[in-house]
N, CA and C atoms of all chains as a GROMACS GRO file, in nm:
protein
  534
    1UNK      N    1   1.208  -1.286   2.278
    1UNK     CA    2   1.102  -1.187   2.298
    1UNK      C    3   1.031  -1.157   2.165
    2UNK      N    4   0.885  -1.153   2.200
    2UNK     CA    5   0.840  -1.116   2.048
    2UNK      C    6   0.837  -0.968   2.021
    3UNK      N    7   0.889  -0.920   1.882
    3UNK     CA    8   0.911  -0.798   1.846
    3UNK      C    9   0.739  -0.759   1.723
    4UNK      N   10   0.703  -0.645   1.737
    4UNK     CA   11   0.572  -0.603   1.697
    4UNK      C   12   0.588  -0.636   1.569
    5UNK      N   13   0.716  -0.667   1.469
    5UNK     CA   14   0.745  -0.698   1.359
    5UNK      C   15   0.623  -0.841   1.321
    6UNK      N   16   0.698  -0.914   1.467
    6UNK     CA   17   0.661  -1.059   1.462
    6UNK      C   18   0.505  -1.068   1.436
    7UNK      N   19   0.394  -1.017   1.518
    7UNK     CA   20   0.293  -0.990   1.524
    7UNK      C   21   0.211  -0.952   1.409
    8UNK      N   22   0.298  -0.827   1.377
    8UNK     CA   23   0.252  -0.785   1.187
    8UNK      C   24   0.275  -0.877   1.169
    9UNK      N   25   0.294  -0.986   1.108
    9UNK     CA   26   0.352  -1.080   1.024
    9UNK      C   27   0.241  -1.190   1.064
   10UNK      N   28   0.260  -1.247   1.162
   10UNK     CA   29   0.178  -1.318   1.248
   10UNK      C   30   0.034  -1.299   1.135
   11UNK      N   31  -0.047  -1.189   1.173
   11UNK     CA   32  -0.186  -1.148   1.150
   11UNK      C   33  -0.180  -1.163   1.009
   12UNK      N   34  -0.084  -1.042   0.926
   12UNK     CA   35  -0.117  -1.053   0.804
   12UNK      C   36  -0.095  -1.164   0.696
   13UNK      N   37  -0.036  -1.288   0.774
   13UNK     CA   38  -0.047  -1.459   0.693
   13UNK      C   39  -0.130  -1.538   0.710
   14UNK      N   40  -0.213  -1.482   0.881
   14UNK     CA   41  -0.350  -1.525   0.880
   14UNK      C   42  -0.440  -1.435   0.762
   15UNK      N   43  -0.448  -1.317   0.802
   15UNK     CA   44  -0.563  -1.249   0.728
   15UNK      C   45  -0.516  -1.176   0.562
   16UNK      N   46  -0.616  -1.252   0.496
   16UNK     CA   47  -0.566  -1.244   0.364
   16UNK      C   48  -0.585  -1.098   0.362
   17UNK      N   49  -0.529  -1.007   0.272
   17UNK     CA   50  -0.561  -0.876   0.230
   17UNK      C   51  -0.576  -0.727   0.343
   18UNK      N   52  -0.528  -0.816   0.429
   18UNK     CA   53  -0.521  -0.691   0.568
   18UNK      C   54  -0.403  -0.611   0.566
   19UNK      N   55  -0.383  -0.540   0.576
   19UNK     CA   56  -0.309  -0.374   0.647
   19UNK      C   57  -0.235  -0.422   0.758
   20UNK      N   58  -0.156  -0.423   0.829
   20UNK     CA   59  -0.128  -0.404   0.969
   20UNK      C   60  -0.053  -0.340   1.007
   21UNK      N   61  -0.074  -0.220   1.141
   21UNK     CA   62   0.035  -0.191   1.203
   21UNK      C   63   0.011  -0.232   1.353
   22UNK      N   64   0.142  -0.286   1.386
   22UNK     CA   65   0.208  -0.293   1.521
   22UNK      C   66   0.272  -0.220   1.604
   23UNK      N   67   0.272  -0.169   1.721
   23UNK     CA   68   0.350  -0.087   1.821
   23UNK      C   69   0.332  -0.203   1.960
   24UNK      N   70   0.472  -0.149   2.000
   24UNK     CA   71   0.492  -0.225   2.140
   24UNK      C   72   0.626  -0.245   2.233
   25UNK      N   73   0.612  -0.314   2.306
   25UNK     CA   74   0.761  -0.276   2.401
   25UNK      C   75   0.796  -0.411   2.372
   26UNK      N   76   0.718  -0.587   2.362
   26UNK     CA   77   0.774  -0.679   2.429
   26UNK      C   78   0.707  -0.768   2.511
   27UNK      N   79   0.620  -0.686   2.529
   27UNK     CA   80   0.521  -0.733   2.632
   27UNK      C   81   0.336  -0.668   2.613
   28UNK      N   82   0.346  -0.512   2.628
   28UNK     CA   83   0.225  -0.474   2.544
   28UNK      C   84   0.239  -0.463   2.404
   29UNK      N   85   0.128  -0.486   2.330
   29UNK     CA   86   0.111  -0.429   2.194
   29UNK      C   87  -0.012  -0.368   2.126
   30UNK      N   88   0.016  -0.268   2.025
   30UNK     CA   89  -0.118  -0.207   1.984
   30UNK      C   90  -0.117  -0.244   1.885
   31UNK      N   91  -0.237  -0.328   1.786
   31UNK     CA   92  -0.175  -0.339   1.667
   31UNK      C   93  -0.379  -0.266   1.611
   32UNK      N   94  -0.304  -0.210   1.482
   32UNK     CA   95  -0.461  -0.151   1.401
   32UNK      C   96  -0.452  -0.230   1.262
   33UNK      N   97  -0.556  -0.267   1.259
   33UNK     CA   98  -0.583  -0.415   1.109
   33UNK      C   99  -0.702  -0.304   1.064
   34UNK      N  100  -0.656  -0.330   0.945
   34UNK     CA  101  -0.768  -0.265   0.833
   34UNK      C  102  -0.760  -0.432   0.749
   35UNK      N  103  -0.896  -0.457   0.686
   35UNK     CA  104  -0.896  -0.559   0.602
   35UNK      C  105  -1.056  -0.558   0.562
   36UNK      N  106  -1.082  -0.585   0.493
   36UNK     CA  107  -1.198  -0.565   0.373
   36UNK      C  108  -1.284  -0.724   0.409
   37UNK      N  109  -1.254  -0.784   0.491
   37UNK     CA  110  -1.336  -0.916   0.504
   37UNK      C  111  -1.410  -0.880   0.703
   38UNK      N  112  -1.348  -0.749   0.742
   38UNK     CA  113  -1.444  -0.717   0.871
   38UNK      C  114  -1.570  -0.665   0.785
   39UNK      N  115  -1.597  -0.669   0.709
   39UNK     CA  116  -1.745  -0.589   0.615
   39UNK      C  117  -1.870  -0.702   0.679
   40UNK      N  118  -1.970  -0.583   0.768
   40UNK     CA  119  -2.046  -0.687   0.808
   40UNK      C  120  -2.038  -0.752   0.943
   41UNK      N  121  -1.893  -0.760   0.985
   41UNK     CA  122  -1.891  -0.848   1.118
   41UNK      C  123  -1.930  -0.777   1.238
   42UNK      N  124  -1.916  -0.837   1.325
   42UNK     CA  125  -1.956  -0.750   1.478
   42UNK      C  126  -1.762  -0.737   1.508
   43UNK      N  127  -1.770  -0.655   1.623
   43UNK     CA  128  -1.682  -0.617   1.656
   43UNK      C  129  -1.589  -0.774   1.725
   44UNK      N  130  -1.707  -0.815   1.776
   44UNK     CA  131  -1.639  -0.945   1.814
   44UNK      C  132  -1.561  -1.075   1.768
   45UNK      N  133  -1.677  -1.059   1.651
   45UNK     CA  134  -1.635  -1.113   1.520
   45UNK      C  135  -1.468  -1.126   1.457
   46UNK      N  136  -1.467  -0.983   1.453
   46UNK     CA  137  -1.321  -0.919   1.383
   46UNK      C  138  -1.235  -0.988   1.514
   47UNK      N  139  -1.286  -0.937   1.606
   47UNK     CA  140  -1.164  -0.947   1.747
   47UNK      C  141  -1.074  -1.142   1.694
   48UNK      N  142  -1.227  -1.222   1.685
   48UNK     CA  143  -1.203  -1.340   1.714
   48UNK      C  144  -1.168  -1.388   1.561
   49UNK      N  145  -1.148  -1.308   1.486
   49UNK     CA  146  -1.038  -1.295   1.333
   49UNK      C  147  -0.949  -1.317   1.365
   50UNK      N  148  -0.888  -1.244   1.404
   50UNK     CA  149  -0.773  -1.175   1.446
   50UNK      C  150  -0.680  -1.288   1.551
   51UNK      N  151  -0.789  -1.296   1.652
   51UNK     CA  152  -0.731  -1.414   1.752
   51UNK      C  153  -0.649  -1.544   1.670
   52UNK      N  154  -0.759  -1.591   1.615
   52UNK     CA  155  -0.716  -1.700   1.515
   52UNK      C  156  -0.640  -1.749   1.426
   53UNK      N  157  -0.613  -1.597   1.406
   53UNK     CA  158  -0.524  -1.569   1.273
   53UNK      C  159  -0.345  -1.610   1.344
   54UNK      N  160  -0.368  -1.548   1.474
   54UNK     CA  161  -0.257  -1.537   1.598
   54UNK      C  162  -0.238  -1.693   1.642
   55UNK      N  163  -0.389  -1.765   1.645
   55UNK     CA  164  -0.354  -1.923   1.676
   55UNK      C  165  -0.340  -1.929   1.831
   56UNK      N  166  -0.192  -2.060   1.870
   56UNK     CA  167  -0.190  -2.064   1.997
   56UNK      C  168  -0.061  -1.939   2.037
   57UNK      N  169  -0.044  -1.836   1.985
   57UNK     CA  170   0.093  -1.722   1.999
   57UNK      C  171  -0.001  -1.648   2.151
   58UNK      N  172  -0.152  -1.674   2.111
   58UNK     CA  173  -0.200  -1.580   2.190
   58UNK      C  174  -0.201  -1.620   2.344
   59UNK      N  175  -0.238  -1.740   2.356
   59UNK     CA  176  -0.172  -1.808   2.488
   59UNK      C  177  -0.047  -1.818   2.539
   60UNK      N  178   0.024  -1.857   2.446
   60UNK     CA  179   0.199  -1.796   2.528
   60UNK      C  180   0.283  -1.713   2.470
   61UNK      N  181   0.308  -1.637   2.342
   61UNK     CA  182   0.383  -1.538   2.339
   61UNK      C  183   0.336  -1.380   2.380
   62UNK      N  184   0.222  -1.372   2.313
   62UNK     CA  185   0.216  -1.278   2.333
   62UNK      C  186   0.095  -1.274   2.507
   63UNK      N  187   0.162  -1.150   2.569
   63UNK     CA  188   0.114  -1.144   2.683
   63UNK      C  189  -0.031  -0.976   2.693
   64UNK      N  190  -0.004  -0.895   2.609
   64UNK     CA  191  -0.089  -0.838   2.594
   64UNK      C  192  -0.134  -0.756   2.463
   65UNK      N  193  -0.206  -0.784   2.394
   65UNK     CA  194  -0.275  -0.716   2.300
   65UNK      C  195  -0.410  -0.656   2.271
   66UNK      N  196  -0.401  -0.498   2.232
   66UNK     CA  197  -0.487  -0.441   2.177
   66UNK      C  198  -0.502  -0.399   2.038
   67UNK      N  199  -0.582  -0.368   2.033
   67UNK     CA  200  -0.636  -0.370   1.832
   67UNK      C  201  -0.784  -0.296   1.826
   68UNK      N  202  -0.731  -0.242   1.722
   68UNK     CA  203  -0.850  -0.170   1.667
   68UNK      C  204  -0.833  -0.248   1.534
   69UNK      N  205  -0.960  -0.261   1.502
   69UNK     CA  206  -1.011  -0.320   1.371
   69UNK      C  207  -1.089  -0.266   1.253
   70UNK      N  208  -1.101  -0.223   1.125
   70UNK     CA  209  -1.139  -0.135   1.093
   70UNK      C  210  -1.133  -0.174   0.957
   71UNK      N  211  -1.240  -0.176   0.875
   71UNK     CA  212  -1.274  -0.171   0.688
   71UNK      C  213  -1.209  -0.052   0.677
   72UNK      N  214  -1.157  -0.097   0.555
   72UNK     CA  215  -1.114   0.017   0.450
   72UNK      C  216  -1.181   0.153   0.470
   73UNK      N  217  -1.337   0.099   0.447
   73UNK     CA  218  -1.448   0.222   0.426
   73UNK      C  219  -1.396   0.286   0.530
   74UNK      N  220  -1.412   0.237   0.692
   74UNK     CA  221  -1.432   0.319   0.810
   74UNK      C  222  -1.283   0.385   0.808
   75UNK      N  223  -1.218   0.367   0.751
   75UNK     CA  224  -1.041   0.458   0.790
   75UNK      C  225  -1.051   0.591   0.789
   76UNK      N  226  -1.977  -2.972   4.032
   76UNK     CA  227  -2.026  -2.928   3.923
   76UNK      C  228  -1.880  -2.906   3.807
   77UNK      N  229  -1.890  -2.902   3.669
   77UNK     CA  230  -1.815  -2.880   3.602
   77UNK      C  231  -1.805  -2.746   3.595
   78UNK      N  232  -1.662  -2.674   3.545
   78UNK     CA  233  -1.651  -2.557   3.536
   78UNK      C  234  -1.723  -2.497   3.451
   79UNK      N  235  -1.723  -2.494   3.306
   79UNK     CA  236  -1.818  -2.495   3.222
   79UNK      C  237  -1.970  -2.450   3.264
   80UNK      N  238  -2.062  -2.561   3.411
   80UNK     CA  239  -2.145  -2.526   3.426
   80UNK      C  240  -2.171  -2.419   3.487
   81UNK      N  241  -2.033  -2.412   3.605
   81UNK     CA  242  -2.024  -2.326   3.689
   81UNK      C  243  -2.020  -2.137   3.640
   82UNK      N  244  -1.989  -2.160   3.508
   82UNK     CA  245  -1.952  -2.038   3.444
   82UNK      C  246  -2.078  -1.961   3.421
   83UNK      N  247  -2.153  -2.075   3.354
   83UNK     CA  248  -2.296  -2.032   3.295
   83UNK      C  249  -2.404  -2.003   3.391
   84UNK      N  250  -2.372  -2.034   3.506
   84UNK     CA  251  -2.468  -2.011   3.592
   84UNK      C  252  -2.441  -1.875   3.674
   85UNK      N  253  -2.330  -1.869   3.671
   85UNK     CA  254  -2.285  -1.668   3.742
   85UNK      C  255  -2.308  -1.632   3.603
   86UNK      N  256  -2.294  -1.658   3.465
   86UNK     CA  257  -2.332  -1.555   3.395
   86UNK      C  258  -2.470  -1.514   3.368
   87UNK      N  259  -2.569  -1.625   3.407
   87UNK     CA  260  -2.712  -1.663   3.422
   87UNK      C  261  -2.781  -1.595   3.501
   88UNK      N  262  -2.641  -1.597   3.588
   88UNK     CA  263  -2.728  -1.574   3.735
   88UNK      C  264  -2.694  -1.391   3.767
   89UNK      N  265  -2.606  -1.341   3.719
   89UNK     CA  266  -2.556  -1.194   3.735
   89UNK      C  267  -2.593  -1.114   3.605
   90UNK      N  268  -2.702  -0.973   3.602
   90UNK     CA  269  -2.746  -0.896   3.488
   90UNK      C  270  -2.562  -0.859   3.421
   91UNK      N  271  -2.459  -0.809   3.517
   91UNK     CA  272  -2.380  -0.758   3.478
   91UNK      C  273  -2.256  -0.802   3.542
   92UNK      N  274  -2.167  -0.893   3.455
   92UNK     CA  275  -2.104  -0.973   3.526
   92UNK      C  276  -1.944  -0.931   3.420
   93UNK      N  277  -1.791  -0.900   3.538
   93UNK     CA  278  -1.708  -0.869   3.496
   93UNK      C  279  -1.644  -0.999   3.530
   94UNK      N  280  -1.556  -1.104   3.405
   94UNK     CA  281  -1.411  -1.175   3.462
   94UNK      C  282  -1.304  -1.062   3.428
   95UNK      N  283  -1.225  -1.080   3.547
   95UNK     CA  284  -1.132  -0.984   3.535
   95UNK      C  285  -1.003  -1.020   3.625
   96UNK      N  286  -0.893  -0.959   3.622
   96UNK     CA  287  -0.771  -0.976   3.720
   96UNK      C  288  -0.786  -0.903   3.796
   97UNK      N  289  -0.818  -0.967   3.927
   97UNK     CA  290  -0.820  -0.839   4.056
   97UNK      C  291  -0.943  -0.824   4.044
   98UNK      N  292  -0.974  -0.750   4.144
   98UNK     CA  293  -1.114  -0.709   4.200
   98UNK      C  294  -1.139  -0.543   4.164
   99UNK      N  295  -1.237  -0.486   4.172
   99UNK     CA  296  -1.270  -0.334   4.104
   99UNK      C  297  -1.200  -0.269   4.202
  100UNK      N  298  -1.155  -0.234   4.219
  100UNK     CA  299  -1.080  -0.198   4.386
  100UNK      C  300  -0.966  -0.181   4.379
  101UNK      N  301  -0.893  -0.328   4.364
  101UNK     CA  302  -0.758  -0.347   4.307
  101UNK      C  303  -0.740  -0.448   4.192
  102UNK      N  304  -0.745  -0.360   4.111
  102UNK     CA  305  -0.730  -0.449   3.954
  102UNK      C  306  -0.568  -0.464   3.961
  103UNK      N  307  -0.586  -0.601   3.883
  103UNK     CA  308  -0.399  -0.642   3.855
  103UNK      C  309  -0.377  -0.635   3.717
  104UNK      N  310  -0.420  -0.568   3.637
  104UNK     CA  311  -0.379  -0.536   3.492
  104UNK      C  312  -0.456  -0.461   3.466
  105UNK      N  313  -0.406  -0.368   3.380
  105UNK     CA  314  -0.396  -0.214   3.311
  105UNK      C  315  -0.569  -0.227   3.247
  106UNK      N  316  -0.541  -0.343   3.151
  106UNK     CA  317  -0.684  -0.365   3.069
  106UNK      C  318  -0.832  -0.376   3.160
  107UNK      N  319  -0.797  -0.495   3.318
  107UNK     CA  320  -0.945  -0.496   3.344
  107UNK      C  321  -0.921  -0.356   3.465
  108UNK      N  322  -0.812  -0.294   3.500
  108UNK     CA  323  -0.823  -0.127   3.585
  108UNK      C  324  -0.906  -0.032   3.476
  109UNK      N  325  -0.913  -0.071   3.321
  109UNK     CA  326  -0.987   0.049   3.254
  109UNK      C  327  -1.116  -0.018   3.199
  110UNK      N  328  -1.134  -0.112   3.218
  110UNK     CA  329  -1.290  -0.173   3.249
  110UNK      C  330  -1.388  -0.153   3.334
  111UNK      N  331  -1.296  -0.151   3.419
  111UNK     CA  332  -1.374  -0.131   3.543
  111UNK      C  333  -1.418  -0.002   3.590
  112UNK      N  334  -1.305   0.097   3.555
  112UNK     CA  335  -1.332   0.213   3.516
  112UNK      C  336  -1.456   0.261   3.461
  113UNK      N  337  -1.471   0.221   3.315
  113UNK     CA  338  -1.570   0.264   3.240
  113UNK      C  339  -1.696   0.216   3.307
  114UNK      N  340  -1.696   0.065   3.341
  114UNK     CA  341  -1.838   0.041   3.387
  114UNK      C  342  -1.880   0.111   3.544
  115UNK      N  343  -1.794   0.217   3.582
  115UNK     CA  344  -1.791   0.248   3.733
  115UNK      C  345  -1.869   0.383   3.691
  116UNK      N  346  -1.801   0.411   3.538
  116UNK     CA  347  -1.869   0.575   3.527
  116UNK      C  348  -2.053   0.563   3.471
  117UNK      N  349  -2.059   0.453   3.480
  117UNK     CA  350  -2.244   0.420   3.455
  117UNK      C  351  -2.297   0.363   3.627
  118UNK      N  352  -2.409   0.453   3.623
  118UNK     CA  353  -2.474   0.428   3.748
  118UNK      C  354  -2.529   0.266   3.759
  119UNK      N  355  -2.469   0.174   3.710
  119UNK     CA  356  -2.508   0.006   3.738
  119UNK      C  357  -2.452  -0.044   3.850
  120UNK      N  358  -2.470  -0.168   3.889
  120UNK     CA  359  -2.421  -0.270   4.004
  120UNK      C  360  -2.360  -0.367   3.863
  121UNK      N  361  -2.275  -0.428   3.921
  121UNK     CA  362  -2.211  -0.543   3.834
  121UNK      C  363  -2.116  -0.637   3.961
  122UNK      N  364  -2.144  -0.734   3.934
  122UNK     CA  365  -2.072  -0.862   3.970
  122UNK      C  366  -1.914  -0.865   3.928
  123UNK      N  367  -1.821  -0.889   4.007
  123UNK     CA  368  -1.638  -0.944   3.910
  123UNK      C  369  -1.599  -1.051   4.008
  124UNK      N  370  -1.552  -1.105   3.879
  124UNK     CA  371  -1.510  -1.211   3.934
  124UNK      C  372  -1.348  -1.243   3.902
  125UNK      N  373  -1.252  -1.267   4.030
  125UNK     CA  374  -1.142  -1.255   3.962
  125UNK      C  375  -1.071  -1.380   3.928
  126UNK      N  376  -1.033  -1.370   3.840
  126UNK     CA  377  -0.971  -1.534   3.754
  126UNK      C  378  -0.865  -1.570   3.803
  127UNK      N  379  -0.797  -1.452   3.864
  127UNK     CA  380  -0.674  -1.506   3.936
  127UNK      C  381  -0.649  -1.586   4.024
  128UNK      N  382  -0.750  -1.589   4.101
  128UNK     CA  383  -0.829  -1.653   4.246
  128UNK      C  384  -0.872  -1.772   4.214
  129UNK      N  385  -0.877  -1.841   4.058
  129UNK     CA  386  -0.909  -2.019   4.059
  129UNK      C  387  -0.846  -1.970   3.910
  130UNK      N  388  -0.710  -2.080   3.877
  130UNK     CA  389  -0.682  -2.158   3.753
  130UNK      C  390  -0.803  -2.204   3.658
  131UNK      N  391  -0.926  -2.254   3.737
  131UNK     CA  392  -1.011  -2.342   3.661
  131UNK      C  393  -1.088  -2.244   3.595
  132UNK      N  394  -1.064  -2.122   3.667
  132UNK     CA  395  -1.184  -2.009   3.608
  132UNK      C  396  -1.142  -1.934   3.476
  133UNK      N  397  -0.985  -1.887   3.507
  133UNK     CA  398  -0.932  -1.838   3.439
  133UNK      C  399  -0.924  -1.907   3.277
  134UNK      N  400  -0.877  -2.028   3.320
  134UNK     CA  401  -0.891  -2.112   3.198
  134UNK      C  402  -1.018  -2.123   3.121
  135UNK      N  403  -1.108  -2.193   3.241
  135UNK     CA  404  -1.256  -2.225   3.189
  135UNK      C  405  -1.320  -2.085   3.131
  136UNK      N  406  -1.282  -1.985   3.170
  136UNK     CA  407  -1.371  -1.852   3.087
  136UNK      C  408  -1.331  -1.834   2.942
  137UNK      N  409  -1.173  -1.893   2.916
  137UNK     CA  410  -1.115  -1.851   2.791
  137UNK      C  411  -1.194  -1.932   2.698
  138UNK      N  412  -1.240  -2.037   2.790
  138UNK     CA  413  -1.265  -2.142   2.693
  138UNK      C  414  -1.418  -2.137   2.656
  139UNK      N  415  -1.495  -2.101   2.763
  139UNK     CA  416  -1.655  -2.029   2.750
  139UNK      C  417  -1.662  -1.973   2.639
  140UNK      N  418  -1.590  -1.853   2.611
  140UNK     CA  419  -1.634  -1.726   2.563
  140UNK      C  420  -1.550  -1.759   2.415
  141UNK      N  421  -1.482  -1.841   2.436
  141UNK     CA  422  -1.372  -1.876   2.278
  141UNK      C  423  -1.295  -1.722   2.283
  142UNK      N  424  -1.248  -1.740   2.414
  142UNK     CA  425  -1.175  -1.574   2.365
  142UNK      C  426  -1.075  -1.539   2.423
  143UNK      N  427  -0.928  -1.566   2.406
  143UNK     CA  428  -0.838  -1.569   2.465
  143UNK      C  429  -0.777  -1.482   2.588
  144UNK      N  430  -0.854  -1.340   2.611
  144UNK     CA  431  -0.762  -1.309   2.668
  144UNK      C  432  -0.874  -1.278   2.821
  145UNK      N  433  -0.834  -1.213   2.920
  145UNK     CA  434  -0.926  -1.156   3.038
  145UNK      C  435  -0.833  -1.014   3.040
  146UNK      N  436  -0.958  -0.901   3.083
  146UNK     CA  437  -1.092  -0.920   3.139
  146UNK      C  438  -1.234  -0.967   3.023
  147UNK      N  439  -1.365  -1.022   3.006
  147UNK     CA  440  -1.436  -1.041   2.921
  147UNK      C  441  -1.546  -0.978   3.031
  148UNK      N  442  -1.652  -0.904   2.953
  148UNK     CA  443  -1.770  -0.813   3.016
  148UNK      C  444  -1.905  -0.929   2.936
  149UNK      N  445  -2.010  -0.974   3.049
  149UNK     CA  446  -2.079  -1.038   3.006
  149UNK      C  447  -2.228  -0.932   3.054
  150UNK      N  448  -2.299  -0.936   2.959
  150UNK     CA  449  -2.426  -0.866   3.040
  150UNK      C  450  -2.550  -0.934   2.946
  151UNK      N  451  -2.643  -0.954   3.078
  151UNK     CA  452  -2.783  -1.024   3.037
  151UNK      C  453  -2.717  -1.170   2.939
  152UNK      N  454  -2.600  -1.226   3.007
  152UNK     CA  455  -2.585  -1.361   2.931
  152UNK      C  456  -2.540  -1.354   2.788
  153UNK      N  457  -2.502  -1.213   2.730
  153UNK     CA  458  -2.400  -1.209   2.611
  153UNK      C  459  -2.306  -1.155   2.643
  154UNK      N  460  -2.222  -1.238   2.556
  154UNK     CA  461  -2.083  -1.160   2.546
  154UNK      C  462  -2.059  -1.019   2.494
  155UNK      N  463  -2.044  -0.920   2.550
  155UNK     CA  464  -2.018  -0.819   2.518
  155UNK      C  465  -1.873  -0.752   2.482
  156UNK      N  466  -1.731  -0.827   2.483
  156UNK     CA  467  -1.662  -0.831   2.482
  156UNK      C  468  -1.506  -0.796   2.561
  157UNK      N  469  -1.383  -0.789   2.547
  157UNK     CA  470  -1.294  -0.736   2.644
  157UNK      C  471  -1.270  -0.583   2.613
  158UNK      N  472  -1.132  -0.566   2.678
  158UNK     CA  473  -1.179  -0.398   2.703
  158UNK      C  474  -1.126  -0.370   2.555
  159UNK      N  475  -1.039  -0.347   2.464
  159UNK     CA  476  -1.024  -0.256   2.376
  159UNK      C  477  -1.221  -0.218   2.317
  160UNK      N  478  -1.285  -0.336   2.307
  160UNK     CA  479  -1.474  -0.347   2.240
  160UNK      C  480  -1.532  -0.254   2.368
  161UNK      N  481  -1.476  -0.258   2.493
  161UNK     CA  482  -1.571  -0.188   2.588
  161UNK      C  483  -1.570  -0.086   2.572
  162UNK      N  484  -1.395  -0.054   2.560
  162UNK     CA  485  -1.406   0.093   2.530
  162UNK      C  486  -1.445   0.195   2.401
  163UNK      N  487  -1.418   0.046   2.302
  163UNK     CA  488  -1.503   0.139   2.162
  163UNK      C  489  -1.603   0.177   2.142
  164UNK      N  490  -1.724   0.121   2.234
  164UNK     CA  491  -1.837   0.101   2.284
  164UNK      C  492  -1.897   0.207   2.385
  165UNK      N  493  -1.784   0.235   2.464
  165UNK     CA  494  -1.798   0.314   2.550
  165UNK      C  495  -1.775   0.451   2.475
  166UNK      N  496  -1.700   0.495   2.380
  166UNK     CA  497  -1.689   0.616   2.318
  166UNK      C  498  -1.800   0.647   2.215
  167UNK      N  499  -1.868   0.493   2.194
  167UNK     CA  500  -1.964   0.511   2.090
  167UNK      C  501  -2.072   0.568   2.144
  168UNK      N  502  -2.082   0.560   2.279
  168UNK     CA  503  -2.218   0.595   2.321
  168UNK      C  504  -2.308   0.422   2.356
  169UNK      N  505  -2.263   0.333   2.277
  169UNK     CA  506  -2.340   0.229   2.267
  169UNK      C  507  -2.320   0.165   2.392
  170UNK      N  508  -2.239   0.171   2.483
  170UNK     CA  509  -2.251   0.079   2.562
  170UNK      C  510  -2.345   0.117   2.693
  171UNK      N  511  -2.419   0.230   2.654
  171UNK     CA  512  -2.457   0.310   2.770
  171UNK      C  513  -2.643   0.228   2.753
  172UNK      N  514  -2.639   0.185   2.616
  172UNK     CA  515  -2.774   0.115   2.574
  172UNK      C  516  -2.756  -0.051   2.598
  173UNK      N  517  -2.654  -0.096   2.587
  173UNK     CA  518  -2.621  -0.247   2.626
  173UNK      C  519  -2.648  -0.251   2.756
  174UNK      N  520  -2.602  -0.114   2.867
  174UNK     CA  521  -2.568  -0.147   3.030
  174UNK      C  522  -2.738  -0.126   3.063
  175UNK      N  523  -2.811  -0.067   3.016
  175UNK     CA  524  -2.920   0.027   3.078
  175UNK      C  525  -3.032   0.037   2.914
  176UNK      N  526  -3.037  -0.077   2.900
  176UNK     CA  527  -3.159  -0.090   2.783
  176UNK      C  528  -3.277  -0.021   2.835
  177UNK      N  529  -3.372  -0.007   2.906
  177UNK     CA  530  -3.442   0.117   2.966
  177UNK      C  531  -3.461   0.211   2.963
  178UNK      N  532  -3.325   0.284   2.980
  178UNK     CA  533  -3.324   0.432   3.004
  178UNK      C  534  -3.342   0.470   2.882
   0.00000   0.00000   0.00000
């Protein structure tokens, strides 16, 4: 089972210089990324950061994730 | 027709078009039940389509939109995104100008 640990970890070796926190049971997760390279992007943008960063985890481990995304500035 | 084409043409073809699990009615996950939600509390018509109901759709939308997960909200042929963006959108006020450019 993936643990929200996994996830932090996951994101922040994709995304250089990001923040992360994770919450979750196992199955849902909330995770909030602060990182200084959303400067500029659309929201979608960041989303599909993020995705990427996750790779193929997002197709079979993980089964649901939410995220807020957020610059430094906006915290 | 290829799926691919098939995609672009309900998104072509519908101003306000939901992929989602389940139908607005009876949604089968938490995320497109609060999508559907939000777009229910704006006086629009919108199209859903549920992915559960064809493999090819489900797949073929992930692969449309480059975006892994469902539900995805398409309106006037952009991606507008899934729900955590709908709803940030929706608190922003902004999505009330995406649904109803007009008013």
């Amino acid at each position: 089972m993936v643990a929200p640990q996994d996830i932090q970890n996951w994101i922040s070796q994709g995304l250089e210089n990001s923040e992360v926190t994770v919450d979750g049971d196992g199955q849902h997760f909330e995770a909030i990324i602060v990182c200084p390279d959303f400067a500029g992007k659309s929201l979608i943008q960041r989303h599909k950061m993020v995705y990427s960063a996750l790779g193929d985890k997002m197709k079979s481990e993980i089964h649901a994730l939410s995220m807020k995304t957020l610059t430094p500035a906006e915290l | 027709m290829l799926i691919q084409e098939q995609l672009k043409e309900i998104i072509d073809n519908n101003e306000i078009v939901l992929f989602m699990k389940g139908n607005p009615d009876f949604p089968q996950c938490g995320f497109s039940g609060r999508t559907t939600q939000i777009l229910q509390s704006y006086d629009v018509r919108f199209a859903s389509i549920d992915v559960l109901a064809d493999d090819a759709v489900r797949a073929g939308i992930k692969e449309y939109s480059n975006w892994p997960t469902v539900p995805q909200l398409y309106v006037r042929g952009e991606f507008v995104g899934g729900c955590d963006i709908v709803t940030q959108l929706y608190e922003s006020g902004e999505l009330e100008q995406i649904l109803k450019p007009e008013a």
